[in-house]
C-alpha positions in Angstrom: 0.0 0.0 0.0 1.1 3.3 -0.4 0.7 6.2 1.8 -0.5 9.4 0.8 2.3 12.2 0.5 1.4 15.3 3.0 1.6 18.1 2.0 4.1 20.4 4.0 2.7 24.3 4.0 4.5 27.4 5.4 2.8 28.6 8.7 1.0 31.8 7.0 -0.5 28.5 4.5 -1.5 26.4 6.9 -3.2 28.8 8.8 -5.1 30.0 5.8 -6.3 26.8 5.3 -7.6 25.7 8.6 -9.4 28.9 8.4 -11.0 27.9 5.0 -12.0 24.6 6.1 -13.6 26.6 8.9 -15.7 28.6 7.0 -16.7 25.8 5.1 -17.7 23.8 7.8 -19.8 26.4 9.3 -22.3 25.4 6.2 -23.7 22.9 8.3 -22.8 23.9 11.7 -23.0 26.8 14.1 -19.3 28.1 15.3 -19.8 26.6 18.9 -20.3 22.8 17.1 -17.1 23.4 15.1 -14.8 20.9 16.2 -11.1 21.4 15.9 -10.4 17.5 15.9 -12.4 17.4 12.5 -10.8 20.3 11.1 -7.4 19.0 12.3 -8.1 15.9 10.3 -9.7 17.0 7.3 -5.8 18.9 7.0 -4.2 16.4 7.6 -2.4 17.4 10.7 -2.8 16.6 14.6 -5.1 18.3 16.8 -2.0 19.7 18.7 -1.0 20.9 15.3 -3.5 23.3 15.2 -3.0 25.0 18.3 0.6 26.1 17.1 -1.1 28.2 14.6 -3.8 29.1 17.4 -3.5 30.2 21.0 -6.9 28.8 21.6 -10.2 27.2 20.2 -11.6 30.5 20.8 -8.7 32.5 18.7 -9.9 29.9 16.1 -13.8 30.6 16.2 -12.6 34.5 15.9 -10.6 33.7 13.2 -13.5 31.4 11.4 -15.8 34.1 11.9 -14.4 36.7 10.6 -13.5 35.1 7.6 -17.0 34.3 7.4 -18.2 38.0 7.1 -15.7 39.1 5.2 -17.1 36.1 2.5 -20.6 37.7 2.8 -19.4 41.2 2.4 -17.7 39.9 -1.0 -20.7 37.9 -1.9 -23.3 41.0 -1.3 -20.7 43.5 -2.6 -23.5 46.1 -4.8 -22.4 46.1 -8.3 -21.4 49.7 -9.0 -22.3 48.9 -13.1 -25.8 48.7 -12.3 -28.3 51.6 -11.4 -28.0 52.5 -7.5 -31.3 51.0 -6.9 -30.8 48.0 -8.7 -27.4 47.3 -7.3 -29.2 47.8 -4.2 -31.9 45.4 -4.6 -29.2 42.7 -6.3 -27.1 43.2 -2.9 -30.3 43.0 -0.7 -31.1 39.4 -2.8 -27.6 38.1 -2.7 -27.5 38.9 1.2 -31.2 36.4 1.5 -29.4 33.9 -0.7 -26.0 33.6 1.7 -27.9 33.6 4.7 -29.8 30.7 3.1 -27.5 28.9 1.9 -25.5 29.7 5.2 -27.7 29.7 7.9 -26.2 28.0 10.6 -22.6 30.3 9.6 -25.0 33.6 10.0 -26.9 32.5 12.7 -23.4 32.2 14.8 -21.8 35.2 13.7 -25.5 36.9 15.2 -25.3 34.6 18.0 -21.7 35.4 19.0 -22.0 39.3 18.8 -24.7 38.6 21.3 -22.6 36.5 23.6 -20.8 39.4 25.0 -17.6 38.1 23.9 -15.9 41.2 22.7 -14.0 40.2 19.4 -17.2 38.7 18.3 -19.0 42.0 18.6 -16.8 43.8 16.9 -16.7 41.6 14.1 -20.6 41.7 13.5 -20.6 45.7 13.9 -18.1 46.3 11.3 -19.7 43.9 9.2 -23.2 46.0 9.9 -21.3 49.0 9.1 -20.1 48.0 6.3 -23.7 47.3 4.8 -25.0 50.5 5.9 -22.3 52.2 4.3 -23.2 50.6 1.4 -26.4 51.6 1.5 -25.7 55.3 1.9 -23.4 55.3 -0.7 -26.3 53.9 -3.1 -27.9 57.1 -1.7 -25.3 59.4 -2.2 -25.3 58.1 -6.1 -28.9 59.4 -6.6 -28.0 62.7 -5.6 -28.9 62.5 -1.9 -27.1 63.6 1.1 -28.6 61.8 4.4 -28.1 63.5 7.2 -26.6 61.7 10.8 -30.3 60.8 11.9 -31.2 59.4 8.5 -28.0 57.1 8.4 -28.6 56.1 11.9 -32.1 54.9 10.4 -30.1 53.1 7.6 -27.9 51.2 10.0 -31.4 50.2 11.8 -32.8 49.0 8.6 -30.0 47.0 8.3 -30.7 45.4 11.6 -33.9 45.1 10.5 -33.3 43.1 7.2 -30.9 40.8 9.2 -33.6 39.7 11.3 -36.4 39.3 9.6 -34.4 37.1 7.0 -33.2 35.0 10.1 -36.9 34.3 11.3 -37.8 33.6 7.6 -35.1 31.0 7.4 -36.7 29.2 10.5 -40.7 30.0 9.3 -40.6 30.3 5.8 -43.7 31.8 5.7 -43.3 34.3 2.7 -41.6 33.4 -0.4 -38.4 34.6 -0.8 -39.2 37.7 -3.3 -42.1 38.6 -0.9 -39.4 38.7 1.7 -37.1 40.9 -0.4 -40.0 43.2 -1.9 -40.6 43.9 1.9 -36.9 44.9 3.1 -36.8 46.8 -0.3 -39.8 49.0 0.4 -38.9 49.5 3.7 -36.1 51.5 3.3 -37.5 54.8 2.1 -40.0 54.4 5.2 -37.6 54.1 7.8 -35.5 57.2 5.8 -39.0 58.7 5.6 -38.8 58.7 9.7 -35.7 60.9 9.4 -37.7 63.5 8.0 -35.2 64.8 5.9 -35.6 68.3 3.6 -35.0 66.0 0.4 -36.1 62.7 1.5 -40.0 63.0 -0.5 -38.3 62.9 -3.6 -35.6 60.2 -2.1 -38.7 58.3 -0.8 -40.6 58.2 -4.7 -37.9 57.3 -6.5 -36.9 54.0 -4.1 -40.5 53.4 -4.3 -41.1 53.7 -7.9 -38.1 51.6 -8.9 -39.2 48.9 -5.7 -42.8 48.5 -7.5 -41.1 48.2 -10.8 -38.7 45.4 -9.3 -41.8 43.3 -8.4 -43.6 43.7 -11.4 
């Protein structure tokens, strides 16, 4: 019989990979049943192995997780060729379609900013910041300036589409373009809230182009 060669990878390598098969793994498992013994051996290494390129298990998760948003910023990254609110609405669909596909990755990544556990939070706000931003840039490419209280509505909205897509993973209760009509249209009401100078025109335009989408 002959064994298989293993493959010998520099540290910076290694660690990229165990943090791949992390992500990966997190497909069909929240970050808490993410075991490093079956991580260790789908690389081909020993559990002890692991923890030279890891202080701990929890360095690990961090590590996991953050890769993890930094896939679902890529993957709901607004594609500046389109029209703002198109790009928006694409972004808004790609984000349903990772957490569905991913909802036990998501649901950890939510779960973990809630734990109290410091590096957790921090990854799921910059994440969340990262999609507002988004969002107000698509904003600022119509013509509009939003003010601080309309942005902080933006961010809210945000938190708002994240967990109504989570309860409509467990219910599915709506289809899934009933679910993204919904977050769509309720942007320009939360903006609306802000009571911006320009935000009636900002408000008809969103709207218009939302009841266009879902015809």
């Amino acid at each position: 019989m002959t064994r298989e060669k293993r493959t010998r990878l520099d540290p910076a390598a290694r660690r990229a990979q165990l943090i791949a098969l992390g992500v990966e793994m997190l497909a069909t498992r929240t970050l808490d049943a993410l075991s490093v013994e079956d991580i260790a051996k789908q690389a081909g290494i020993s559990r002890g192995l692991l923890f030279h390129y890891f202080a701990s298990k929890q360095e690990f998760h961090t590590a996991v997780a953050q890769a993890a948003a930094q896939d679902l910023l890529a993957r709901t990254e607004p594609d500046t060729g389109l029209p703002p609110v198109e790009a928006l609405r694409e972004a808004l669909g790609a984000f349903i379609g990772y957490v569905a596909e991913n909802p036990d990755s998501y649901k950890s990544l939510v779960r973990g900013a809630a734990s109290g556990d410091a590096e957790m939070r921090a990854i799921f706000d910059q994440t969340r910041a990262s999609m507002a931003g988004r969002v107000i840039e698509v904003v600022r490419r119509l013509g509009f300036e939003l003010s601080p209280r309309a942005q902080l509505a933006v961010h809210g909205w945000v938190a708002y589409c994240e967990e109504c897509t989570i309860r409509w993973i467990d219910s599915r209760t709506v289809s899934r373009d009933e679910l993204q009509e919904m977050l769509t249209k309720s942007l320009p009401a939360l903006v609306l809230a802000a009571t911006d100078e320009q935000v009636g025109s900002l408000v008809s335009i969103l709207t218009a182009d939302a009841a266009i989408g879902s015809g």
